[in-house]
C-alpha positions as CSV (number, residue, x, y, z in Angstrom):
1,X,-1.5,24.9,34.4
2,X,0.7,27.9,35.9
3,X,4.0,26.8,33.4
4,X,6.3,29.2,36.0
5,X,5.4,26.3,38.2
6,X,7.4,23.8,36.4
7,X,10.3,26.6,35.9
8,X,13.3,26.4,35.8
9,X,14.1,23.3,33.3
10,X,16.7,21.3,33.9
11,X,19.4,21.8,31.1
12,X,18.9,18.9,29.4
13,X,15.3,19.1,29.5
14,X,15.2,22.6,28.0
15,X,17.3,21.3,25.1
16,X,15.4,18.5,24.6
17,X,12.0,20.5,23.6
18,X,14.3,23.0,22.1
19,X,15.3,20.2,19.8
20,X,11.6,19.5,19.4
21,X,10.2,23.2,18.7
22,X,10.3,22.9,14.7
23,X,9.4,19.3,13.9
24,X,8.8,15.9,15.5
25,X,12.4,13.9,16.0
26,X,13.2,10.7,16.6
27,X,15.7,9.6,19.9
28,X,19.0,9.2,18.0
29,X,18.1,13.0,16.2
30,X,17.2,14.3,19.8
31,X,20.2,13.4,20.9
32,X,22.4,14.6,18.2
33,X,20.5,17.8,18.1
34,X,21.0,18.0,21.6
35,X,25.0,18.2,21.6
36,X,24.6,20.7,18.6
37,X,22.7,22.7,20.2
38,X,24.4,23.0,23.2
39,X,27.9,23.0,21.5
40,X,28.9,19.1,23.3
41,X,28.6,20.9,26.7
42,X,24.9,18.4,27.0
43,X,25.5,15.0,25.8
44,X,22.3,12.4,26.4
45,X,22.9,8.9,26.8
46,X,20.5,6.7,25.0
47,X,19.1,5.9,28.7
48,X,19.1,9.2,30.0
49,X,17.2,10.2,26.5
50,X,14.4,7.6,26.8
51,X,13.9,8.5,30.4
52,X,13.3,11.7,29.9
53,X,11.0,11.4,27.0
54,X,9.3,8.9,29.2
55,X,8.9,11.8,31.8
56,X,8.1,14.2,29.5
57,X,5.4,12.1,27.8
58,X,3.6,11.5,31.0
59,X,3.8,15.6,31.9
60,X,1.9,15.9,28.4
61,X,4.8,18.0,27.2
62,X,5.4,16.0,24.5
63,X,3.2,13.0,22.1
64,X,4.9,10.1,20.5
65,X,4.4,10.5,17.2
66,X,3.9,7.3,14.5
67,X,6.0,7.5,11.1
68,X,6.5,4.9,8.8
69,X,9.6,5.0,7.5
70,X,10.5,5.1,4.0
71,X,13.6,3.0,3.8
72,X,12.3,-0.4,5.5
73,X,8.7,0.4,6.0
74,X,8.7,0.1,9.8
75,X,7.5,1.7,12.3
76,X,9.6,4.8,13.8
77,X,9.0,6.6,16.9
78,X,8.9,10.0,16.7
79,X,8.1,12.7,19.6
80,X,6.9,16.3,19.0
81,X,5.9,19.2,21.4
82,X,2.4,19.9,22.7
83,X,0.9,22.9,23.0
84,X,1.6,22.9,26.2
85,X,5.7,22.1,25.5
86,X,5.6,25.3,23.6
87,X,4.0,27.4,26.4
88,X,6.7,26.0,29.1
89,X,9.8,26.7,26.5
90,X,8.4,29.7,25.9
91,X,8.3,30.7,29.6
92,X,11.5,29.0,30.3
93,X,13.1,31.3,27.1
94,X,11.7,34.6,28.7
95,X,13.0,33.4,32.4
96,X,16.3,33.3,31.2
97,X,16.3,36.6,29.5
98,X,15.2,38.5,32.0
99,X,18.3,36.5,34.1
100,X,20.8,37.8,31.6
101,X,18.7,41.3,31.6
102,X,19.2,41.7,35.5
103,X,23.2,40.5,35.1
104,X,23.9,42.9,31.7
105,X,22.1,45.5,34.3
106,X,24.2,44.6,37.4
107,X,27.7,44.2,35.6
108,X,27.3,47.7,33.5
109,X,26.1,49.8,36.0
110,X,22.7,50.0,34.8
111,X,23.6,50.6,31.2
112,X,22.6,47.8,28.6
């Protein structure tokens, strides 16, 4: 898989592996993490949330993840990045540096 292929992410899907990079989550963490990250300006409704892990489960950008939890001993959801999650933030982290590269380089005159 070419991951400039599947480049750019949409907003919301960037965040949402973002919110993914350092640990598995859970959907009401994604979504909190999500508006923190983003300071409010990306705020996932539990629908839009479960549809895109939904998308982003089938891409193999993500795996469910099993945890039992330790307040009421069921069973909790949990999704964390692939391999191959990591190589498309990654890419999609580079991308948009070079974008505020070539702007910092346009707006100064060629200084940075």
């Amino acid at each position: 898989m070419n991951a400039n292929d599947e480049l750019p992410l949409t907003e919301a899907t960037f965040y949402i592996l973002l919110s993914l990079a350092e640990e598995p989550q859970h959907g009401y963490a994604i979504m909190k993490q999500v508006g923190s990250l983003s300071n409010d300006r990306v705020k996932l409704s539990t629908g839009t949330l479960y549809g895109a892990l939904k998308r982003l489960l089938g891409k193999g950008w993500i795996s469910r993840v099993e945890e039992i939890s330790p307040i009421d001993g069921r069973d909790r959801k949990q999704y964390a990045l692939t391999e191959v999650g990591h190589t498309l933030l990654a890419a999609e982290i580079r991308r948009m540096e070079d974008l505020v590269r070539v702007a910092r380089l346009n707006q100064l005159g060629g200084e940075i």
